[in-house]
N, CA, C and O atoms as a CHARMM CRD file, in Angstrom:
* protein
*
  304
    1    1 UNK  N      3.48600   3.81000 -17.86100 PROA 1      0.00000
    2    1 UNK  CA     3.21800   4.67500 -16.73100 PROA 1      0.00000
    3    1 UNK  C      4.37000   5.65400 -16.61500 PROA 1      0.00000
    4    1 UNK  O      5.47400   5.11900 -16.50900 PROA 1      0.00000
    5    2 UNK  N      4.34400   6.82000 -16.61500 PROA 2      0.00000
    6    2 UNK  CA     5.24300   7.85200 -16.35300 PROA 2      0.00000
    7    2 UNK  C      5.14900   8.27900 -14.96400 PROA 2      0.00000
    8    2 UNK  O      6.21600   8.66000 -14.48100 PROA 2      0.00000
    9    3 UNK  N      4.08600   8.30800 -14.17800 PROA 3      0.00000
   10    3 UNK  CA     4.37800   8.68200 -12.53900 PROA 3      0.00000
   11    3 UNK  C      4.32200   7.98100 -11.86700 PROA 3      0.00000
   12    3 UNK  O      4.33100   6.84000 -12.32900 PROA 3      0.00000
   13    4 UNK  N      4.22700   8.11800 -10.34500 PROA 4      0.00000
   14    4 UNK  CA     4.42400   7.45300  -9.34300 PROA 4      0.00000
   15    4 UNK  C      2.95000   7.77400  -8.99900 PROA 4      0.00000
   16    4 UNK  O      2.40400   8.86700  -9.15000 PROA 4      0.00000
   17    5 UNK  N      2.44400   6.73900  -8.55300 PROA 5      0.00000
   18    5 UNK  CA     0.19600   6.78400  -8.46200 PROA 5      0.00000
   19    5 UNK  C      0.22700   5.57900  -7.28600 PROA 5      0.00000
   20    5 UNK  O      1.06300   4.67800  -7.23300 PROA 5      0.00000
   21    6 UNK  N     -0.88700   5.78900  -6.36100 PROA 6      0.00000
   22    6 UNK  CA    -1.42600   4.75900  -5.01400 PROA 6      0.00000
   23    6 UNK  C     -2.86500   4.87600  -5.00500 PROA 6      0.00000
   24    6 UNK  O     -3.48500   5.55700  -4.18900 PROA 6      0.00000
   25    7 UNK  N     -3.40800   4.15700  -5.98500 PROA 7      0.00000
   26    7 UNK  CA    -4.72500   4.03300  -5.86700 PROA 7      0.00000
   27    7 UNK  C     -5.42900   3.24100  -4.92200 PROA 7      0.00000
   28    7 UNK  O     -5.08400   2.05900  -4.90300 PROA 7      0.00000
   29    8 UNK  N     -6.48300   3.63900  -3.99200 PROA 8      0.00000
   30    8 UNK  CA    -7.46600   2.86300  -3.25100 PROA 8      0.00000
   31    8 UNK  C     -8.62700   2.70000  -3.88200 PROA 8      0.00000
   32    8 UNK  O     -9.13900   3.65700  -4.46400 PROA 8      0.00000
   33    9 UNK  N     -9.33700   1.21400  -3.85900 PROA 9      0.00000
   34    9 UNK  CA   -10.72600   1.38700  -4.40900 PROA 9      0.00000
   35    9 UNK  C    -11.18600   0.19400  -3.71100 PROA 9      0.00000
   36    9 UNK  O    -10.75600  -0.93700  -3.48600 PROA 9      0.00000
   37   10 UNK  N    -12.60700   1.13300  -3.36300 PROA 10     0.00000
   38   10 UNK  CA   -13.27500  -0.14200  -2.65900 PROA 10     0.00000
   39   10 UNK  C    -13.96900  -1.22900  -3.54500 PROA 10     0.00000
   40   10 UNK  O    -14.56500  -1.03100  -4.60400 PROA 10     0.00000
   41   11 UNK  N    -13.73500  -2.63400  -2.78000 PROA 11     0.00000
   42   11 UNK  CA   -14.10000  -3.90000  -2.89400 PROA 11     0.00000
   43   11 UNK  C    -15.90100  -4.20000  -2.66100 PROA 11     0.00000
   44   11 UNK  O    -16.24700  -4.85300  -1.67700 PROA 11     0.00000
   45   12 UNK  N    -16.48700  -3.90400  -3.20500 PROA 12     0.00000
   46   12 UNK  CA   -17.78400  -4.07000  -2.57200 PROA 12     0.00000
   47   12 UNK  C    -18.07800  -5.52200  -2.52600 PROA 12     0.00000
   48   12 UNK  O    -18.47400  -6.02700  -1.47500 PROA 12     0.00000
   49   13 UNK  N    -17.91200  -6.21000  -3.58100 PROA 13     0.00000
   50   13 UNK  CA   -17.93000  -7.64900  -4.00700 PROA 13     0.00000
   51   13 UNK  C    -17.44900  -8.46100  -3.40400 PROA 13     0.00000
   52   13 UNK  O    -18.17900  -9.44000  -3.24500 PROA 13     0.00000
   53   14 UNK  N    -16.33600  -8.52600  -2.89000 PROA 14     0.00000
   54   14 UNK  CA   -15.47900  -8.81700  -1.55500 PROA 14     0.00000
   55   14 UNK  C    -16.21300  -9.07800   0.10800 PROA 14     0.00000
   56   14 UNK  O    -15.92900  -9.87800   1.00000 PROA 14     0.00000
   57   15 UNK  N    -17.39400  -7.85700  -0.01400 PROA 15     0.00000
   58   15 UNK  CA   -17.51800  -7.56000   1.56700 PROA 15     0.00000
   59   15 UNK  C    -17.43600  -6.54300   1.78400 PROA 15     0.00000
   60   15 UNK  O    -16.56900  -5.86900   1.22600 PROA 15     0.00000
   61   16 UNK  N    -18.32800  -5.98700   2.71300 PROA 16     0.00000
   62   16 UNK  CA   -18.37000  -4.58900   3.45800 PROA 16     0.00000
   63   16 UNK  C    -16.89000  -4.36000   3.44900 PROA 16     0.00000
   64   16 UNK  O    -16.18800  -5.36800   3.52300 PROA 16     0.00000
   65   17 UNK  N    -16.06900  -2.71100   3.33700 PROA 17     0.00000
   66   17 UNK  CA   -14.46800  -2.58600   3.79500 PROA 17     0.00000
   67   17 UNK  C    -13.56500  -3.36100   3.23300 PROA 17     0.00000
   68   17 UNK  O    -12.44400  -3.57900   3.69400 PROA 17     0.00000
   69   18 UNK  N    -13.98400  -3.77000   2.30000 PROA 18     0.00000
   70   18 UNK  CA   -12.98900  -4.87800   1.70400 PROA 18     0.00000
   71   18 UNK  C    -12.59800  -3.48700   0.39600 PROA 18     0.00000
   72   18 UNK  O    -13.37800  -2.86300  -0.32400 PROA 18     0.00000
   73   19 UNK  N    -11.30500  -3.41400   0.50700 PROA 19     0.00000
   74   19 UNK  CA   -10.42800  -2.46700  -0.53300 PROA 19     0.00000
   75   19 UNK  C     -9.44100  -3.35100  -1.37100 PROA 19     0.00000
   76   19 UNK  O     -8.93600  -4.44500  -1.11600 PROA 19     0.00000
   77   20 UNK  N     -9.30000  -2.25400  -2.79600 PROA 20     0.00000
   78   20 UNK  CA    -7.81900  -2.93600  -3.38900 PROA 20     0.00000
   79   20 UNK  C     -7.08000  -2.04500  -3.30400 PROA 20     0.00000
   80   20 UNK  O     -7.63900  -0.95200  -3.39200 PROA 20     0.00000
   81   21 UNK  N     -6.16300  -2.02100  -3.18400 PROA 21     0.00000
   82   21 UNK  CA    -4.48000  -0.90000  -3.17500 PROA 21     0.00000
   83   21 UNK  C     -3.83200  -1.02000  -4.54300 PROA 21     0.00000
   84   21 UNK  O     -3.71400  -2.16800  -4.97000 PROA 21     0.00000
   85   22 UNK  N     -3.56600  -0.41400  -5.00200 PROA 22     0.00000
   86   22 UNK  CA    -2.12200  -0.11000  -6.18200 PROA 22     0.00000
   87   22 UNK  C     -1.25300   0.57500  -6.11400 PROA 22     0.00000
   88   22 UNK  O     -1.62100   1.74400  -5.99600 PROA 22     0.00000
   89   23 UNK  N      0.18600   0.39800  -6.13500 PROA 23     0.00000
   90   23 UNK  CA     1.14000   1.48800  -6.48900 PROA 23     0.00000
   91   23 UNK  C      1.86800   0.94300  -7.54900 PROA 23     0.00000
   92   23 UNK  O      2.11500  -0.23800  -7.79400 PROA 23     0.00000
   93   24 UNK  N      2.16200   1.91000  -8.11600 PROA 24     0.00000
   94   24 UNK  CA     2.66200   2.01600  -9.55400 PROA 24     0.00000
   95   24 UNK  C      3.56600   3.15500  -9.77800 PROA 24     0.00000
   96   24 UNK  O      3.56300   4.30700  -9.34200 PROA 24     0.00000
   97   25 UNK  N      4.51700   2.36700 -10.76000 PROA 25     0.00000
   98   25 UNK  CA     5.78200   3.75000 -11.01900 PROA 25     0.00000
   99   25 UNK  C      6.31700   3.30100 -11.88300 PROA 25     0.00000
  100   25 UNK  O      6.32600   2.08000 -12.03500 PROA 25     0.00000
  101   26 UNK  N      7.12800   4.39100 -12.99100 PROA 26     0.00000
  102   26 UNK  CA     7.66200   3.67000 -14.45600 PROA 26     0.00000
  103   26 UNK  C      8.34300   2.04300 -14.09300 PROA 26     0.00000
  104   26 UNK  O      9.03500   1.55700 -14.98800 PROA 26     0.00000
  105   27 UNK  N      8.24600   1.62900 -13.44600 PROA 27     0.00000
  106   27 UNK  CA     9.07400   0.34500 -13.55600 PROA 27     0.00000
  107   27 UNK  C      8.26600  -0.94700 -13.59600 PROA 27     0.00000
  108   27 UNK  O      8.56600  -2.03900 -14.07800 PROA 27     0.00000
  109   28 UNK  N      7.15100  -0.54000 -12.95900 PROA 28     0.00000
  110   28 UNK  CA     5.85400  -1.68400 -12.83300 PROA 28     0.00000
  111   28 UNK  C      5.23900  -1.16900 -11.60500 PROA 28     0.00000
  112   28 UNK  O      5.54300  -0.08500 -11.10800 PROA 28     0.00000
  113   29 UNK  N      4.03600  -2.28000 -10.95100 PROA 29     0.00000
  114   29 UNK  CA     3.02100  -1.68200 -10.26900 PROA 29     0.00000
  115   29 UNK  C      3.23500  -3.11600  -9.02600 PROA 29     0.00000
  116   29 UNK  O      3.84500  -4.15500  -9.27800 PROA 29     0.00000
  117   30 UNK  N      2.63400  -2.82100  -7.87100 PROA 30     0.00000
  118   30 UNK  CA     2.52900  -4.21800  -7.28000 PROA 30     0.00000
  119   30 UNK  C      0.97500  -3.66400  -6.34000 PROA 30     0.00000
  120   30 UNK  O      1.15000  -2.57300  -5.79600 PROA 30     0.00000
  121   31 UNK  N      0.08000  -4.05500  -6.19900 PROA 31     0.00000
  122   31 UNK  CA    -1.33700  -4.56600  -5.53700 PROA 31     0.00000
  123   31 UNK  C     -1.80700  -5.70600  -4.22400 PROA 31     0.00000
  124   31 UNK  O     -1.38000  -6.70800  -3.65200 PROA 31     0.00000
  125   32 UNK  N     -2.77300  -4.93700  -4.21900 PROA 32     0.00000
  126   32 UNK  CA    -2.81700  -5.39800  -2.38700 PROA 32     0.00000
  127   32 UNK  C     -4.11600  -5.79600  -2.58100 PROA 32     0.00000
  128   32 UNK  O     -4.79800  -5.29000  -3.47200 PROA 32     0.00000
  129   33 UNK  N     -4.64700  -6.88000  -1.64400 PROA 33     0.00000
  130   33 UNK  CA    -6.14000  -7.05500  -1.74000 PROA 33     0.00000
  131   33 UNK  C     -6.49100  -7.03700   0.23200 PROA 33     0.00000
  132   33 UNK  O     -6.16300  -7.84600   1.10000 PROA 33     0.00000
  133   34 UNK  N     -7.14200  -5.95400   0.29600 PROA 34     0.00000
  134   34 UNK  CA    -7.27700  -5.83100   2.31000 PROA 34     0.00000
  135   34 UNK  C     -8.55700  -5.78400   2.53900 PROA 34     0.00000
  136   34 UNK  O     -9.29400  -4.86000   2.19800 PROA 34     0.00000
  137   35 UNK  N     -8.99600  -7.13100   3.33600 PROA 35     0.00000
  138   35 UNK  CA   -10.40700  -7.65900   3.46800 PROA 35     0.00000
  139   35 UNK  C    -10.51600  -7.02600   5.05600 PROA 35     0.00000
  140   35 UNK  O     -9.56200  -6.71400   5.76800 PROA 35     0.00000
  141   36 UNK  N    -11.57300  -6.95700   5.30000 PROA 36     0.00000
  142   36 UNK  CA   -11.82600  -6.35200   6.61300 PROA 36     0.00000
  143   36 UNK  C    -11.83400  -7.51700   7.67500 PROA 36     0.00000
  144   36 UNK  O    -12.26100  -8.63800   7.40000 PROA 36     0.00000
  145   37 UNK  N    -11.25100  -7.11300   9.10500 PROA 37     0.00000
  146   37 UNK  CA   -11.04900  -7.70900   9.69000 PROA 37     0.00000
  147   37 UNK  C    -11.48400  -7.55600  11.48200 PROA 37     0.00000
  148   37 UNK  O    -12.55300  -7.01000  11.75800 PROA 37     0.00000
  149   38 UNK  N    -10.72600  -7.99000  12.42200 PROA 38     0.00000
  150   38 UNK  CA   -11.39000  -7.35600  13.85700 PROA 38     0.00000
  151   38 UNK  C    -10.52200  -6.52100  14.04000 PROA 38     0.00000
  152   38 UNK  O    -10.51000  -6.39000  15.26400 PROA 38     0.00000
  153   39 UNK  N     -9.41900  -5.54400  13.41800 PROA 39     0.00000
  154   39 UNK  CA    -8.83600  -4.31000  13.26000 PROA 39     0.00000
  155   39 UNK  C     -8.71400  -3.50000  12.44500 PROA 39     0.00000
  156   39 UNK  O     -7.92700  -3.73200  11.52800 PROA 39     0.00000
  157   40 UNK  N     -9.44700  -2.25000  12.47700 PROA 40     0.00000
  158   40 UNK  CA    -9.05800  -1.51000  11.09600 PROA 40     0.00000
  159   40 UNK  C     -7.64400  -1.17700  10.51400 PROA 40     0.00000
  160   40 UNK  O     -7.06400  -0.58300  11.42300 PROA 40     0.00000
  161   41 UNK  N     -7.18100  -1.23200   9.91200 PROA 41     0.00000
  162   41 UNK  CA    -5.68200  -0.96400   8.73500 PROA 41     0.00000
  163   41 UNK  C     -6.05900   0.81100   8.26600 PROA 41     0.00000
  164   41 UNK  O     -7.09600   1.36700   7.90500 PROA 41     0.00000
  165   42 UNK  N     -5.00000   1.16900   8.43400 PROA 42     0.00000
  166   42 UNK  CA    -5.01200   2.89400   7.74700 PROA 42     0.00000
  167   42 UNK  C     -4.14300   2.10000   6.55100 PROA 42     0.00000
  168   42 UNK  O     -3.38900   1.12700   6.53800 PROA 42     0.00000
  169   43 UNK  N     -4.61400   2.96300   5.63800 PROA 43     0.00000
  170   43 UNK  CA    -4.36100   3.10500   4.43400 PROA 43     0.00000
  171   43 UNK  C     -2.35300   3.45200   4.46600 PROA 43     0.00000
  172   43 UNK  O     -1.42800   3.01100   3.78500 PROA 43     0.00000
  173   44 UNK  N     -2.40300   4.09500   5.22000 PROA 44     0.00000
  174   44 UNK  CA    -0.89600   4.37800   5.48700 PROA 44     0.00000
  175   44 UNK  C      0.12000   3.18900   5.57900 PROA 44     0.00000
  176   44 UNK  O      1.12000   2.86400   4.94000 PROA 44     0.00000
  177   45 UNK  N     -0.66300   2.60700   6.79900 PROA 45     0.00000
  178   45 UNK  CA     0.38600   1.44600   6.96200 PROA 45     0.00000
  179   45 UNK  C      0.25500   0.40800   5.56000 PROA 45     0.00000
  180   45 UNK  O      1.26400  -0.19800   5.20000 PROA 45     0.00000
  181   46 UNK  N     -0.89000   0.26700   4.89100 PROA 46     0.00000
  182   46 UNK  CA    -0.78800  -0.84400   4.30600 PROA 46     0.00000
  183   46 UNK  C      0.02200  -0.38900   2.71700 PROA 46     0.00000
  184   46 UNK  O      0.49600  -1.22000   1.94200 PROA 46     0.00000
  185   47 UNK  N      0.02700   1.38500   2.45900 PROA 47     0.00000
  186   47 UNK  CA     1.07400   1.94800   1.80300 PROA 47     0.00000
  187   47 UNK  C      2.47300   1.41400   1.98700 PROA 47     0.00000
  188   47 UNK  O      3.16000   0.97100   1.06700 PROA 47     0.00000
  189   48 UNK  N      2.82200   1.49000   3.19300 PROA 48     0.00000
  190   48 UNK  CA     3.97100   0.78800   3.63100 PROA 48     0.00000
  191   48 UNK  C      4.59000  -0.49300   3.60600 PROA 48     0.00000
  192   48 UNK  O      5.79600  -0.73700   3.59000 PROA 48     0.00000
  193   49 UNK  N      3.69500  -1.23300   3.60500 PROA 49     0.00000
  194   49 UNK  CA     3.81500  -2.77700   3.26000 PROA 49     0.00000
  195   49 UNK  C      4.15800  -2.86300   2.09100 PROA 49     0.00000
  196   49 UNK  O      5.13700  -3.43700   1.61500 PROA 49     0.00000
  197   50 UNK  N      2.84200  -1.92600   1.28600 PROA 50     0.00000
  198   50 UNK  CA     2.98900  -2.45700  -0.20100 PROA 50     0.00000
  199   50 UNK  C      3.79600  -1.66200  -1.03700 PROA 50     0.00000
  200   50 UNK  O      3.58500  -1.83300  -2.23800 PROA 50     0.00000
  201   51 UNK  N      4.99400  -0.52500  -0.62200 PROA 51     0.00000
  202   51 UNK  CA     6.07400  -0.03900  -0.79700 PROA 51     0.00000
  203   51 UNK  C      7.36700  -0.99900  -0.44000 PROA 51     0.00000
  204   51 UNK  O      8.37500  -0.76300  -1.10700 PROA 51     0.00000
  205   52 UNK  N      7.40000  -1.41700  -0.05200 PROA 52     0.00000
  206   52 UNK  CA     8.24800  -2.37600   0.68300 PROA 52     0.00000
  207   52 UNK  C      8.20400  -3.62800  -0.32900 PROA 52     0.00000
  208   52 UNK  O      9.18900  -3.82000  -1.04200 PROA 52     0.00000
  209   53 UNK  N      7.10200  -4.47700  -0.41300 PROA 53     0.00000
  210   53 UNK  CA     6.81700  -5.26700  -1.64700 PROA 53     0.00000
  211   53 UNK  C      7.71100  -4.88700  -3.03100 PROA 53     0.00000
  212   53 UNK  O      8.69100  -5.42000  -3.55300 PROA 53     0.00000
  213   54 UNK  N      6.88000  -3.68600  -3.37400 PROA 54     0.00000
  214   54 UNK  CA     6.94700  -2.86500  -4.33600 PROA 54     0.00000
  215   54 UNK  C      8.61100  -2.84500  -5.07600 PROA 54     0.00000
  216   54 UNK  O      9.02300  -3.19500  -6.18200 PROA 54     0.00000
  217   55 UNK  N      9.29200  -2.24200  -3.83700 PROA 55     0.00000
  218   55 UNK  CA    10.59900  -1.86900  -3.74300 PROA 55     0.00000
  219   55 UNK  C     11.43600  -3.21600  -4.05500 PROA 55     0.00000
  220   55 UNK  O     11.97800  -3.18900  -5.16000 PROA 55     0.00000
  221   56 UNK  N     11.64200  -4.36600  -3.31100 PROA 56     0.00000
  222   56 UNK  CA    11.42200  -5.88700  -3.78900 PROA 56     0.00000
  223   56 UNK  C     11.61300  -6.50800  -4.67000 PROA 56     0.00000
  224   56 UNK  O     12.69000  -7.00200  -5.00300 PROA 56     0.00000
  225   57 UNK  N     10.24200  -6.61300  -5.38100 PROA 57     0.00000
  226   57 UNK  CA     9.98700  -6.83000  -6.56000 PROA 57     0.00000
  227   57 UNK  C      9.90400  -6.56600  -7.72000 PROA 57     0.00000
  228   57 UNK  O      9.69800  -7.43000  -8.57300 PROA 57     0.00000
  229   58 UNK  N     10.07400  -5.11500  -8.01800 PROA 58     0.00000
  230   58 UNK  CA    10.55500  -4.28100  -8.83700 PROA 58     0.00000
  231   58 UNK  C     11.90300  -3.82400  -8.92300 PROA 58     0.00000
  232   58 UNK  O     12.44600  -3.29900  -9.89600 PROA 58     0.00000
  233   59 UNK  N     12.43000  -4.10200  -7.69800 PROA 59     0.00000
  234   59 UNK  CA    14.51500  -3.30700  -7.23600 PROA 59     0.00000
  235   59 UNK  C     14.17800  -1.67700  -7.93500 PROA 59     0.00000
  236   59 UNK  O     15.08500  -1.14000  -8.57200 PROA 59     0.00000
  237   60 UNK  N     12.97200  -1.03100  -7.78300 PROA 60     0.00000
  238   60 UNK  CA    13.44000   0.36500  -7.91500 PROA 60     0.00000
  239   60 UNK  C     13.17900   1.04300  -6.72100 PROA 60     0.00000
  240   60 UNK  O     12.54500   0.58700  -5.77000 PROA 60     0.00000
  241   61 UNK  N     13.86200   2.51700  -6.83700 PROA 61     0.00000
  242   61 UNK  CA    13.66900   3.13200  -5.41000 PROA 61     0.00000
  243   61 UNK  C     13.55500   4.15300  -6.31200 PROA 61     0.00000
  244   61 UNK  O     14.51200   4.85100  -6.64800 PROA 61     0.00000
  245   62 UNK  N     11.82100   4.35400  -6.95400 PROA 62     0.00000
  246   62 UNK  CA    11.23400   5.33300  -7.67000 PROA 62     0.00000
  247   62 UNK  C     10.97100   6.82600  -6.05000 PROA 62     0.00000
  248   62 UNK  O     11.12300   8.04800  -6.05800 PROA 62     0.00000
  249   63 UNK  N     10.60900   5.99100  -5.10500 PROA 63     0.00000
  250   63 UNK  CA     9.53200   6.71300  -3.82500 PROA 63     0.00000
  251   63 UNK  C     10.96300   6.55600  -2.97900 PROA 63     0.00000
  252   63 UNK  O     11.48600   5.44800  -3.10400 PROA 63     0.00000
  253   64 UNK  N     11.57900   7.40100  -2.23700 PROA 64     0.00000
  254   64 UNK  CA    12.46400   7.93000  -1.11800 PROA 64     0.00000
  255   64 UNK  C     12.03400   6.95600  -0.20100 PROA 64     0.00000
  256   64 UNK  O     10.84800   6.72000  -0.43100 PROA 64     0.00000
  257   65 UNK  N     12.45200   6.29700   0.71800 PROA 65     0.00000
  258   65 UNK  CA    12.16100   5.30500   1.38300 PROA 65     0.00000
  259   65 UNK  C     11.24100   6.30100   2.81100 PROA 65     0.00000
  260   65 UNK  O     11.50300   7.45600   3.14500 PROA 65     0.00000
  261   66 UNK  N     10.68100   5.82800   3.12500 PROA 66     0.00000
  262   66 UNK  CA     9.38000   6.80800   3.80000 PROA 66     0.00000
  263   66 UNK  C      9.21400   6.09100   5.38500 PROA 66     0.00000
  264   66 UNK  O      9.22700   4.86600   5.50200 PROA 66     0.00000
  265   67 UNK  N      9.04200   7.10500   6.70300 PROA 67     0.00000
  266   67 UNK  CA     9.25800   6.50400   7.72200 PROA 67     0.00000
  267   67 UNK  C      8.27800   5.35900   7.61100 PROA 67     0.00000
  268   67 UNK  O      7.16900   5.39700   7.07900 PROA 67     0.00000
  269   68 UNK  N      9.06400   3.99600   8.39500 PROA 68     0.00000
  270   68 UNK  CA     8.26500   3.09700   8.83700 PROA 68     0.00000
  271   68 UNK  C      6.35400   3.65400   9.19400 PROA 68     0.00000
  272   68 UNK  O      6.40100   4.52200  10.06500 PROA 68     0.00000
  273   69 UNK  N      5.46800   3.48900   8.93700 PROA 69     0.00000
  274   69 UNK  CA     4.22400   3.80800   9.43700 PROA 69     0.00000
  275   69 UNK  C      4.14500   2.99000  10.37500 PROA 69     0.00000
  276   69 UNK  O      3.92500   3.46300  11.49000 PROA 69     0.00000
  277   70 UNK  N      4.33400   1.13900  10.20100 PROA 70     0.00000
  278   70 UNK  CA     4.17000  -0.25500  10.62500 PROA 70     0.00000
  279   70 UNK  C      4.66700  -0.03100  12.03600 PROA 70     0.00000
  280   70 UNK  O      4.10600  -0.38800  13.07200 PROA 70     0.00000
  281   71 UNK  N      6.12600   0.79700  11.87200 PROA 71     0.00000
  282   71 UNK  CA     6.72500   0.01500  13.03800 PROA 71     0.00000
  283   71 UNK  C      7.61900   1.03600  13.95100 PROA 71     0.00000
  284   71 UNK  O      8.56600   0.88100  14.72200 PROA 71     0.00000
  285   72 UNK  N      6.89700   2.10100  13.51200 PROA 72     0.00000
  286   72 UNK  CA     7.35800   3.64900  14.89900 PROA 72     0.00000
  287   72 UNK  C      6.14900   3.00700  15.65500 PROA 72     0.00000
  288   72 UNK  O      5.10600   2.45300  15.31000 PROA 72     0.00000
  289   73 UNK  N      6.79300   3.35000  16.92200 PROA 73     0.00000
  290   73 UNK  CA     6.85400   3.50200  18.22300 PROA 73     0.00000
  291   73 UNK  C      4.91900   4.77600  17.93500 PROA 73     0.00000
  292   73 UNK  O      4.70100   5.56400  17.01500 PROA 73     0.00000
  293   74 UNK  N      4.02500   4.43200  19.08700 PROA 74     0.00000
  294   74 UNK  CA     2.96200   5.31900  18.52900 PROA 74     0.00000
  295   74 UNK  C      3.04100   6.70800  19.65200 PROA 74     0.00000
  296   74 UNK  O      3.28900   6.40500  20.81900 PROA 74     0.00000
  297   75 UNK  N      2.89200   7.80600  19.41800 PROA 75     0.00000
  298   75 UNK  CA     2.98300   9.14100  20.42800 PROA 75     0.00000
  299   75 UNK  C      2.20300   9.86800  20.81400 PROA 75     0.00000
  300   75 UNK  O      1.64100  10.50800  19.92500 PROA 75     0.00000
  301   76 UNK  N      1.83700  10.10800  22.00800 PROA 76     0.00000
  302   76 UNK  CA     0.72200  11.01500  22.34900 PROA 76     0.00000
  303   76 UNK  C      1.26300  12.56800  21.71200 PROA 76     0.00000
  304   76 UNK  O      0.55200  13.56600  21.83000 PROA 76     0.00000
């Protein structure tokens, strides 16, 4: 892998809303499996999680560390 890529694809097999996540960057990739639940998840936050993982488990800091989505404060 030469870039930095965040693929979403839906899970149909899984369940209605059921998605997989990927991010990937020359160092390796780490994946998410997000089943639907009694709250919807933006794609954002669960970017965030799985950057965080990512970052972790790989020890690279390919992606600039990116505001919290999870855990700002929300603003009218």
């Amino acid at each position: 892998m030469s870039q930095t890529e965040f693929l979403v694809r839906q899970a149909p097999a899984l369940g209605p809303g059921s998605r997989r996540l990927r991010f990937a960057c020359p160092h390796g990739f780490s994946s998410a499996l997000l089943l639907p639940g009694s709250e919807p998840v933006s794609d954002l936050k669960v970017l965030d999680l799985l950057l965080a993982r990512h970052h972790g488990a790989q020890h690279c800091r390919c992606v600039p560390d990116l505001p919290s989505v999870a855990t700002q404060p929300a603003r009218a």
